[in-house]
PyMOL CGO cylinders between C-alpha atoms (Angstrom):
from pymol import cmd
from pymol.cgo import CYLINDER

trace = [
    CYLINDER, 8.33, -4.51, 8.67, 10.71, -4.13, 6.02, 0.3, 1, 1, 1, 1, 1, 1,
    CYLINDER, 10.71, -4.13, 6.02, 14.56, -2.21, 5.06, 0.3, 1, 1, 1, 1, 1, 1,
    CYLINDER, 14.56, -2.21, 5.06, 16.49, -0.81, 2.59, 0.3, 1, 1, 1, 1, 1, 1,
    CYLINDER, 16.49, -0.81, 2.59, 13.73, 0.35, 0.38, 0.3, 1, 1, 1, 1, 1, 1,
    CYLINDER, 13.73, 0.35, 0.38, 10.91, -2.72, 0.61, 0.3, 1, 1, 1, 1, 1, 1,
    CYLINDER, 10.91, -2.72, 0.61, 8.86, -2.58, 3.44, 0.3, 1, 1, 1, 1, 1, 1,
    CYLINDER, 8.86, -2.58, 3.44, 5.56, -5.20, 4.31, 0.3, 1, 1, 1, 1, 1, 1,
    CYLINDER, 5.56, -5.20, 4.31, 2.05, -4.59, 5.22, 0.3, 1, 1, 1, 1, 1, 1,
    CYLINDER, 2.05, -4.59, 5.22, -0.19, -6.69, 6.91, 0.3, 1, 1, 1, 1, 1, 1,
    CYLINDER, -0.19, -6.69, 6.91, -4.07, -5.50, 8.31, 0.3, 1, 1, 1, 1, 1, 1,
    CYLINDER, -4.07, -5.50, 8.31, -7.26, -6.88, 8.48, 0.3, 1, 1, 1, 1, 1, 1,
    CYLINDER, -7.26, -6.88, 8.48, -10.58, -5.23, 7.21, 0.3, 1, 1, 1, 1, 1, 1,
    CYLINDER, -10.58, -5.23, 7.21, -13.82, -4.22, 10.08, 0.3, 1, 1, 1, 1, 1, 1,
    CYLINDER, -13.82, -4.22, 10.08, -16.58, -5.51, 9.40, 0.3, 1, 1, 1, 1, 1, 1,
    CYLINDER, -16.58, -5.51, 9.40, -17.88, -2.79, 7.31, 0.3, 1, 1, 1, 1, 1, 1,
    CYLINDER, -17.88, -2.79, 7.31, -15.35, -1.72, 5.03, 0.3, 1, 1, 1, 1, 1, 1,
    CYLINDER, -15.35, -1.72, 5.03, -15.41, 1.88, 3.72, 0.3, 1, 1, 1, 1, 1, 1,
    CYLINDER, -15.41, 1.88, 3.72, -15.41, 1.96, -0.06, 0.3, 1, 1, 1, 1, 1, 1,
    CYLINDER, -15.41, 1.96, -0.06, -12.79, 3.48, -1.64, 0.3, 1, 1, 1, 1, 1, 1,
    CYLINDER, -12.79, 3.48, -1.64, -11.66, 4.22, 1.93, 0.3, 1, 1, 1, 1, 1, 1,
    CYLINDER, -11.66, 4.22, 1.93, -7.69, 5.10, 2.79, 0.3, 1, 1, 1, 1, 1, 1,
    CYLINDER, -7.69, 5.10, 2.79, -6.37, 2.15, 3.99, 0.3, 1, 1, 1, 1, 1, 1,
    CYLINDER, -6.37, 2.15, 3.99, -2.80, 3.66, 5.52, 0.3, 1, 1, 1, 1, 1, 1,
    CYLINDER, -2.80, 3.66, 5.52, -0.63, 6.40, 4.58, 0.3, 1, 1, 1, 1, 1, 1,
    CYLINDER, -0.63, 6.40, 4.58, 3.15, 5.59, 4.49, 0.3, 1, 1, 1, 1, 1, 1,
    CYLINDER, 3.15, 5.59, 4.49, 5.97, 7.86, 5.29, 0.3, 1, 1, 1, 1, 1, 1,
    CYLINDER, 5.97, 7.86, 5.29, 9.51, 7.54, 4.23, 0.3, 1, 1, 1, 1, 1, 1,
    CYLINDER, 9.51, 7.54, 4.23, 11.98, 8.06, 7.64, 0.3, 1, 1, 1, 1, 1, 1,
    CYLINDER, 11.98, 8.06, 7.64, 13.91, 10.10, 4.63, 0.3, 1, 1, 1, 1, 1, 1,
    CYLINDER, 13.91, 10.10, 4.63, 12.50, 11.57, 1.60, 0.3, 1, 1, 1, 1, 1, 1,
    CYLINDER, 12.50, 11.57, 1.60, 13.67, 11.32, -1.80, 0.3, 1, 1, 1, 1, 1, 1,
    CYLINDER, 13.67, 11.32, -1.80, 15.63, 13.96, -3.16, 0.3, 1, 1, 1, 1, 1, 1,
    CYLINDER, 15.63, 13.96, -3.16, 13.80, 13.92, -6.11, 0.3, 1, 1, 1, 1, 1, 1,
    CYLINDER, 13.80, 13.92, -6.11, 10.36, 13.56, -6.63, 0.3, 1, 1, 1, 1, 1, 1,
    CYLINDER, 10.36, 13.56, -6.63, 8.61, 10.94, -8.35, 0.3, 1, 1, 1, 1, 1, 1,
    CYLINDER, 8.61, 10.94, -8.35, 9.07, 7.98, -6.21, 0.3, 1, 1, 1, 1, 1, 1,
    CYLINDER, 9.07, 7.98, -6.21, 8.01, 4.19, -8.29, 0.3, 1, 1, 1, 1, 1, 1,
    CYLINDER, 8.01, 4.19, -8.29, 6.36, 2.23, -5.55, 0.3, 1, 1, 1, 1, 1, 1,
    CYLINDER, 6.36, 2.23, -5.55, 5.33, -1.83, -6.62, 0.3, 1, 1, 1, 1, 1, 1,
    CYLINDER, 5.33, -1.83, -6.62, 3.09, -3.78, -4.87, 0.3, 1, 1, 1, 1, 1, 1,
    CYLINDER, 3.09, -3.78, -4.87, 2.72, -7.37, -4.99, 0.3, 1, 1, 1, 1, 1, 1,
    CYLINDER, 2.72, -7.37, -4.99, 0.37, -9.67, -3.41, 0.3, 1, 1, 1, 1, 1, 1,
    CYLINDER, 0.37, -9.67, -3.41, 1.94, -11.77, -0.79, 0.3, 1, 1, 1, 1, 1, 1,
    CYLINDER, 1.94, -11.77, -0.79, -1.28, -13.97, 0.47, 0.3, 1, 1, 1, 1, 1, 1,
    CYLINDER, -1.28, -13.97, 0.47, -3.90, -16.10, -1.27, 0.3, 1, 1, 1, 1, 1, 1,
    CYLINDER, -3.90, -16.10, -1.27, -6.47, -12.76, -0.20, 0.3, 1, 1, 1, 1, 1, 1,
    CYLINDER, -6.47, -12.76, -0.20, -4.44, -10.25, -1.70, 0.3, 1, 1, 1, 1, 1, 1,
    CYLINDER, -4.44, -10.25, -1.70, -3.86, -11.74, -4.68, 0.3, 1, 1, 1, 1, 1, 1,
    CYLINDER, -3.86, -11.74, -4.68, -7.59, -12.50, -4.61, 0.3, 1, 1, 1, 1, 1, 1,
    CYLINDER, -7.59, -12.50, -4.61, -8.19, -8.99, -4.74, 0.3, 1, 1, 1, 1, 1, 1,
    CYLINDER, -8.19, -8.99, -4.74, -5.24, -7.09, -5.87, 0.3, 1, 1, 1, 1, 1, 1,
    CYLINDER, -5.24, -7.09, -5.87, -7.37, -4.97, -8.07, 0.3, 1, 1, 1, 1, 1, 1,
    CYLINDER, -7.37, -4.97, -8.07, -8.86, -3.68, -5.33, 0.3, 1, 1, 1, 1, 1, 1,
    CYLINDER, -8.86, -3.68, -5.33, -6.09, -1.77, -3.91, 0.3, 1, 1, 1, 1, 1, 1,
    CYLINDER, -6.09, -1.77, -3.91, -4.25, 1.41, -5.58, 0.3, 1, 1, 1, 1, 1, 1,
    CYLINDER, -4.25, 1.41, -5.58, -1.92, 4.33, -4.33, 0.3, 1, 1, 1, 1, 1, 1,
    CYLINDER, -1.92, 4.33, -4.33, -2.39, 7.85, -4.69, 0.3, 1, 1, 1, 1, 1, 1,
    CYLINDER, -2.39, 7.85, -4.69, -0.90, 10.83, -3.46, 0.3, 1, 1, 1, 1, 1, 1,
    CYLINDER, -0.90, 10.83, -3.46, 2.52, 9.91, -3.77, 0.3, 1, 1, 1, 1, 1, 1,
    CYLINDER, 2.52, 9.91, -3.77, 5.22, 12.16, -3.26, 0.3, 1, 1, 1, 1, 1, 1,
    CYLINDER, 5.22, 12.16, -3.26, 8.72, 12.12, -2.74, 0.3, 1, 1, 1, 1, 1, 1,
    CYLINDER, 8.72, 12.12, -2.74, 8.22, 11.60, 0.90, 0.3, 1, 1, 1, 1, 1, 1,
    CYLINDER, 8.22, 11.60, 0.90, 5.49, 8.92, 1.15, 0.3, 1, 1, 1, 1, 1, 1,
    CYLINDER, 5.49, 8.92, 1.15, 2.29, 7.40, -0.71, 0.3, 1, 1, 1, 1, 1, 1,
    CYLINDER, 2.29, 7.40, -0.71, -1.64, 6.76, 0.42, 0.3, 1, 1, 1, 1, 1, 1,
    CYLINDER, -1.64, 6.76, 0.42, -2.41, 2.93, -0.26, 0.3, 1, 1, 1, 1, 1, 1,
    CYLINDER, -2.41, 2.93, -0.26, -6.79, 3.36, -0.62, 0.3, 1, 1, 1, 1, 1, 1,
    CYLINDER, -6.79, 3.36, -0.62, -9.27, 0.82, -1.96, 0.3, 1, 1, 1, 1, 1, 1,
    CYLINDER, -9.27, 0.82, -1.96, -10.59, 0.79, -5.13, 0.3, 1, 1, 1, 1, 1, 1,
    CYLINDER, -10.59, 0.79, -5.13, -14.30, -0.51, -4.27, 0.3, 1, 1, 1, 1, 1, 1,
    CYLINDER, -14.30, -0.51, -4.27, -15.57, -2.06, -1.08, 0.3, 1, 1, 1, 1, 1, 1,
    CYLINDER, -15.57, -2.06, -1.08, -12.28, -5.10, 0.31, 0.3, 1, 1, 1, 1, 1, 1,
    CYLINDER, -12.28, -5.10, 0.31, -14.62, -8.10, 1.43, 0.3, 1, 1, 1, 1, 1, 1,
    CYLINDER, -14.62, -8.10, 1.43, -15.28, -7.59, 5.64, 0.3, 1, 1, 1, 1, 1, 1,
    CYLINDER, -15.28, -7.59, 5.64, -12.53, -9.10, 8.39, 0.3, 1, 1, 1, 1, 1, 1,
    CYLINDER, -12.53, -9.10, 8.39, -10.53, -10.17, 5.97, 0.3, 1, 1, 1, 1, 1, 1,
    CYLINDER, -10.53, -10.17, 5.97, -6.67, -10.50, 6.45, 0.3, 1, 1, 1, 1, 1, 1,
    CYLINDER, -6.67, -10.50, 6.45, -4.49, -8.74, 3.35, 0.3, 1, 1, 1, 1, 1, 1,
    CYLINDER, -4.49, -8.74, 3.35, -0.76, -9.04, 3.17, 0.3, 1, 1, 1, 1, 1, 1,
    CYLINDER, -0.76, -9.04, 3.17, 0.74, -6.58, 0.61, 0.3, 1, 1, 1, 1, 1, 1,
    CYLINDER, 0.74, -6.58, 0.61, 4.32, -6.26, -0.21, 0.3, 1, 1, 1, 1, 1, 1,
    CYLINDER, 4.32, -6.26, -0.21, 6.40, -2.58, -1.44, 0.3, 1, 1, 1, 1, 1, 1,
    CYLINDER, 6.40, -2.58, -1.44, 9.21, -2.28, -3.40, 0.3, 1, 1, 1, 1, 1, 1,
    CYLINDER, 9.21, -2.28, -3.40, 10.23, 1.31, -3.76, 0.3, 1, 1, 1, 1, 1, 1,
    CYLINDER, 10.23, 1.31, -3.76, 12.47, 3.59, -5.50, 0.3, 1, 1, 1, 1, 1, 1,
    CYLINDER, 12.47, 3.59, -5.50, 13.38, 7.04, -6.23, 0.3, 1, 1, 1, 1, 1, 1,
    CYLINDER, 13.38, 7.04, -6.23, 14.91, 9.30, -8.35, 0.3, 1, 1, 1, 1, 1, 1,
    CYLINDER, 14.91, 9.30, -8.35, 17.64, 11.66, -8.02, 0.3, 1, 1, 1, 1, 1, 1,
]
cmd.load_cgo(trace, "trace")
């Protein structure tokens, strides 16, 4: 869910988590003219905030970002993270 730059992610881990495993891949419905885009994250449930470490992005671009693990996320465990992004240009 989300608009207008912010958008809201929520998933729940298997029951064997990959480590350091890609957890989704978002893609802007318009890229940004200019390239870098600043993503933030917050938590946005007791789990994520449990664990925020445990979650970075990489590979952004002006066009999306990769949200992976960083380590193994505890098994069939619910996660709500929340983006705020913005770009240059």
């Amino acid at each position: 869910s989300g608009g207008a730059n912010w958008l809201s992610i929520t998933f729940t881990t298997g029951s064997s988590p990959t480590a350091n495993g890609n957890i989704f891949t978002a893609t802007y419905p318009q890229a940004f003219p200019a390239f870098p885009t600043y993503v933030v994250f917050s938590a946005s449930n007791a789990n994520a905030a449990t664990d925020h470490a445990k979650f970075y992005m990489s590979g952004g671009t002006s066009g999306g970002f990769n949200m992976q693990a960083n380590g193994t996320l505890p098994a069939s465990t619910q996660f709500k993270l929340d983006f705020h992004i913005g770009g240059t240009g």
